[in-house]
C-alpha positions as CSV (number, residue, x, y, z in Angstrom):
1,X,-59.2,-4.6,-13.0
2,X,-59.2,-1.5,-15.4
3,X,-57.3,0.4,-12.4
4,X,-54.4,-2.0,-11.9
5,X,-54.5,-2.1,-16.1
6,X,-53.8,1.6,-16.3
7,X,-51.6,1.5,-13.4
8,X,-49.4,-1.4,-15.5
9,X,-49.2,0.8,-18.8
10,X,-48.6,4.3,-16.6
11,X,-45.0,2.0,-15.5
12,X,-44.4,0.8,-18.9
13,X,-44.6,4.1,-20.1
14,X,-42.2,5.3,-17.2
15,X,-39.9,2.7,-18.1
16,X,-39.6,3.2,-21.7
17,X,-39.3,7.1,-20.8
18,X,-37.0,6.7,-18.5
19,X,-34.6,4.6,-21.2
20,X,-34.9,7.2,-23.4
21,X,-33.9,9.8,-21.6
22,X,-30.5,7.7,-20.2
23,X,-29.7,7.3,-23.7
24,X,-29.0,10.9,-24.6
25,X,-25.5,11.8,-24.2
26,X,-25.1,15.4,-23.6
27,X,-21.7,17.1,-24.2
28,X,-20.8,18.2,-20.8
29,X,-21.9,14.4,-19.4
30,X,-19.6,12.8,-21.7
31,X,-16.4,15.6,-21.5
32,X,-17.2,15.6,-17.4
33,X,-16.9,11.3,-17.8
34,X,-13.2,11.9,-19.7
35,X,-12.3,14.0,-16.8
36,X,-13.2,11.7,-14.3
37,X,-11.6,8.7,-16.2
38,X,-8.3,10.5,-16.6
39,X,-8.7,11.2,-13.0
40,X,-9.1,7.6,-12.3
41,X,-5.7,6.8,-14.4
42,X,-4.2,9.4,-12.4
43,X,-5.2,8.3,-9.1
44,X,-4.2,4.6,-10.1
45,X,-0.6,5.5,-11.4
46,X,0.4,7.8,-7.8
47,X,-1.2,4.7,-5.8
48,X,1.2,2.1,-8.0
49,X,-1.5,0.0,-8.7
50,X,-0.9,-1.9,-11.9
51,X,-4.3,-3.5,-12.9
52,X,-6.4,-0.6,-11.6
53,X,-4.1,1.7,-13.9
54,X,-5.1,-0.3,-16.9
55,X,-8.4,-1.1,-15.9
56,X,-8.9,2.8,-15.6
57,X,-6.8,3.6,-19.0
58,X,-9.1,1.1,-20.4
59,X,-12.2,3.3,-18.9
60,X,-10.6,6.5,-20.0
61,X,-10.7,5.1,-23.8
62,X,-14.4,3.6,-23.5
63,X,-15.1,7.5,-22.4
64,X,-12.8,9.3,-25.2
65,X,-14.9,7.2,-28.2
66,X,-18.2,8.1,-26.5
67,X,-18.4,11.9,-26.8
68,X,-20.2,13.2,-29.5
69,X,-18.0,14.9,-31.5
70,X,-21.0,16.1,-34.0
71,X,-23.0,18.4,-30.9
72,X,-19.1,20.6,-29.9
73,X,-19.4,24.0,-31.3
74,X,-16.4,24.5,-34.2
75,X,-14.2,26.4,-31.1
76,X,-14.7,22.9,-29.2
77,X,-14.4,20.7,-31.6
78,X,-10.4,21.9,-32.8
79,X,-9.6,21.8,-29.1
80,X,-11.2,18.7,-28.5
81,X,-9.2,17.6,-31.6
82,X,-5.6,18.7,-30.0
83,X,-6.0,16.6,-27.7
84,X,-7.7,13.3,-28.5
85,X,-5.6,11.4,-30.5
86,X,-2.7,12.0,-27.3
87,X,-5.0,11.0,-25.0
88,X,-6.4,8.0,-27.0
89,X,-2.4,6.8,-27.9
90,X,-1.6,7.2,-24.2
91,X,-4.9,5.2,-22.7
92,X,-4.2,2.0,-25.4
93,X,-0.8,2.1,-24.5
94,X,-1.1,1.9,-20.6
95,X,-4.4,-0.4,-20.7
């Protein structure tokens, strides 16, 4: 009994480890997710596919808002800032 009790609390303690760590959002994770996204939008307008381009523009946005603006170094964060608010106008307009 006391092994399968220390076998239950070693996998709750996996568990809540491993939601901790899936909740950190590293900078390159998040900037890697844009670039896939804007892929995505990309692929979706050469294939002529309406509802996967605004599904995807849609996807691109959700990724935009998620990177952590606070954890870019200063260089980063202008660049970063260039860009955005174009590629935040563009994604709510298509999706």
């Amino acid at each position: 009994m006391k092994k399968l009790k220390n076998i239950l609390l070693s996998l709750l303690f996996l568990m809540a480890f491993t939601q901790i760590k899936a909740q950190v959002v590293t900078v390159s994770g998040s900037v890697n997710n844009v670039v896939d996204a804007y892929l995505g939008v990309k692929n979706a307008l050469v294939a002529s596919n309406n509802w996967d381009v605004k599904s995807k523009a849609a996807a691109l946005l959700v990724a935009i808002n998620t990177v952590p603006e606070d954890k870019l170094s200063a260089d980063q964060h202008k660049l970063w800032l260039a860009y955005t608010d174009k590629l935040k106008f563009d994604s709510r307009h298509i999706s």
